[in-house]
C-alpha positions as CSV (number, residue, x, y, z in Angstrom):
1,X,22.5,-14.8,1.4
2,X,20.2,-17.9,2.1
3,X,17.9,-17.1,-0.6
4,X,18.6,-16.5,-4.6
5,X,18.7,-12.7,-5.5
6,X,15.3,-11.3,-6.6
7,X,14.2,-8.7,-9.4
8,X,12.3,-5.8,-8.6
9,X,9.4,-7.6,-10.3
10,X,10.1,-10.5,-8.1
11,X,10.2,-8.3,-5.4
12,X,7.0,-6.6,-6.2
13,X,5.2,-10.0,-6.8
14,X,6.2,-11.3,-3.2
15,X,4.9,-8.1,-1.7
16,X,1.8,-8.3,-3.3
17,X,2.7,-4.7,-5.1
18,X,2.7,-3.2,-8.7
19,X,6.4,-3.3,-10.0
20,X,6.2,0.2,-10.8
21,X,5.4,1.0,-6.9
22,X,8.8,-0.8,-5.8
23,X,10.6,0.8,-8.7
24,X,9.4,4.5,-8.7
25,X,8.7,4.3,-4.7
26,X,10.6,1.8,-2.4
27,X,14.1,1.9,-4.8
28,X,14.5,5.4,-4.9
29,X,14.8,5.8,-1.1
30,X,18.4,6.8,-0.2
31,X,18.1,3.2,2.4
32,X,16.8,0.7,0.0
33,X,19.4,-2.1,-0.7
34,X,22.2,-2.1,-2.9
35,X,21.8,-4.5,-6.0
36,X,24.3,-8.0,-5.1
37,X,24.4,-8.4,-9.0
38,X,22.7,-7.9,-12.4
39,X,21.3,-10.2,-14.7
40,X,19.2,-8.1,-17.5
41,X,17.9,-6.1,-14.0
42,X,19.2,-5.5,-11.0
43,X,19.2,-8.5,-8.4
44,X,19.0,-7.4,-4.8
45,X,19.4,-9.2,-1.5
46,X,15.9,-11.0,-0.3
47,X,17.0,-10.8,3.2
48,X,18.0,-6.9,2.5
49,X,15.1,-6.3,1.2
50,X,12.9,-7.8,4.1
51,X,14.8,-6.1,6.4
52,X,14.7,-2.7,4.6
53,X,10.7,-3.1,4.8
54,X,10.1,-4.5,7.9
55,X,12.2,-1.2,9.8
56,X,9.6,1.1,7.8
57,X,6.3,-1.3,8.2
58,X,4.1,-0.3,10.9
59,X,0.9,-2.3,11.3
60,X,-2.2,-0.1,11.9
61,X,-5.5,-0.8,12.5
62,X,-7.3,2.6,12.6
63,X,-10.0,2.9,14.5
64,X,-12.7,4.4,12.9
65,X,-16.0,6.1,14.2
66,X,-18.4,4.3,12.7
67,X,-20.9,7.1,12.6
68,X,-18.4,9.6,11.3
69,X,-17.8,10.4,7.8
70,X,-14.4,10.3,5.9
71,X,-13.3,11.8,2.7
72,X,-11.3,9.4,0.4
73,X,-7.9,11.6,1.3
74,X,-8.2,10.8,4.7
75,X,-9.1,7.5,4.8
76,X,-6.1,6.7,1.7
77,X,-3.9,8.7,4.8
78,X,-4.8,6.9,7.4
79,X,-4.2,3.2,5.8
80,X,-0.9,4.6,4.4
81,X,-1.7,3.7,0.7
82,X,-1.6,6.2,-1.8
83,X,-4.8,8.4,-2.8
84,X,-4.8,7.2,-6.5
85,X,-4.9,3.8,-5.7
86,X,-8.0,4.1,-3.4
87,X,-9.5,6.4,-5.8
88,X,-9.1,3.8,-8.7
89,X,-10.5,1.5,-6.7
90,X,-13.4,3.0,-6.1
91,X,-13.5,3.8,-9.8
92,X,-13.4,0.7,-10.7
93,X,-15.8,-1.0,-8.5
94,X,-13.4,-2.7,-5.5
95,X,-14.1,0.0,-2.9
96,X,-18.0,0.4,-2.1
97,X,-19.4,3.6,-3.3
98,X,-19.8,6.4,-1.1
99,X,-22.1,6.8,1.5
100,X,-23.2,10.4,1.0
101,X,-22.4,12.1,-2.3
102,X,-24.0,15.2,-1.9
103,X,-21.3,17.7,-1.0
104,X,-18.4,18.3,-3.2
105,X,-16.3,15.3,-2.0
106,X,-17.5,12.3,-1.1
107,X,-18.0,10.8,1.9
108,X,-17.9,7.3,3.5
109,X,-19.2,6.3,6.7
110,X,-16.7,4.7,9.5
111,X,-18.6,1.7,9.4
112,X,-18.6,1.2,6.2
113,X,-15.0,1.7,5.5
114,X,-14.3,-1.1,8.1
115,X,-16.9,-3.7,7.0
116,X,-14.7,-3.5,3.4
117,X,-11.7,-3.8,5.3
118,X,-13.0,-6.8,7.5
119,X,-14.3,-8.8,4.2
120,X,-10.5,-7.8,2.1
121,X,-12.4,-6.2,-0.1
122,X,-10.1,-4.2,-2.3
123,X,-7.0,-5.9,-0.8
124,X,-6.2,-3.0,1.1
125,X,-3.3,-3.6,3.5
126,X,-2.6,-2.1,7.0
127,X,0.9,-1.8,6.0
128,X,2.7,1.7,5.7
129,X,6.1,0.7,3.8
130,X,4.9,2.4,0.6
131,X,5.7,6.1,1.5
132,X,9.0,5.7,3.7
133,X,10.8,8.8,5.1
């Protein structure tokens, strides 16, 4: 172990994540790495750890049509992050609003969905680590 044992806090902040996704999400799977000691929490391995992610992190770039339209579900599906978080997002004003709101569910066009993901906006990642099987 090169580096010093991290928290799941610790963990979460050098992933960029909320603490309660690596705790609720990443910790519970029946692979993630045993704690190497305890100190008020559990410490794990940072090598463990990277290596634990990087066998379930698959970068994708979905192509999108940027003529066709995409319901929030399928576009939180296809960039592997959960619905809620896009949906808060978007709630909160770091996803741009929909491009046609006049059916049931709204509706964003591809283009539009990869212009925000081009300027970062909403810090989505391409990653897929947060639903593991």
């Amino acid at each position: 172990m090169s580096r010093a044992p991290e928290t799941i806090t610790e963990i979460a902040a050098r992933y960029g994540l909320n603490r309660s996704t690596v705790n609720t999400e990443w910790a519970l799977h029946p692979r993630w790495p045993a704690p190497v000691g305890r100190y008020r929490a559990d410490l794990y391995d940072p090598a463990a750890v990277d290596a634990w992610v990087s066998d379930r992190t698959v970068e994708t770039r979905p192509e999108w049509i940027p003529e066709g339209l995409y319901t929030l579900r399928e576009i939180s599906d296809r960039l592997g992050i959960n619905h809620g978080t896009l949906r808060a997002k978007v709630q909160f004003g770091n996803w741009p609003p929909a491009d046609d709101t006049s059916g049931k569910a709204h509706l964003w066009f591809g283009s539009t969905i990869q212009r925000s993901l081009s300027q970062g906006l909403g810090n989505v990642r391409y990653r897929r680590p947060l639903h593991c099987t």
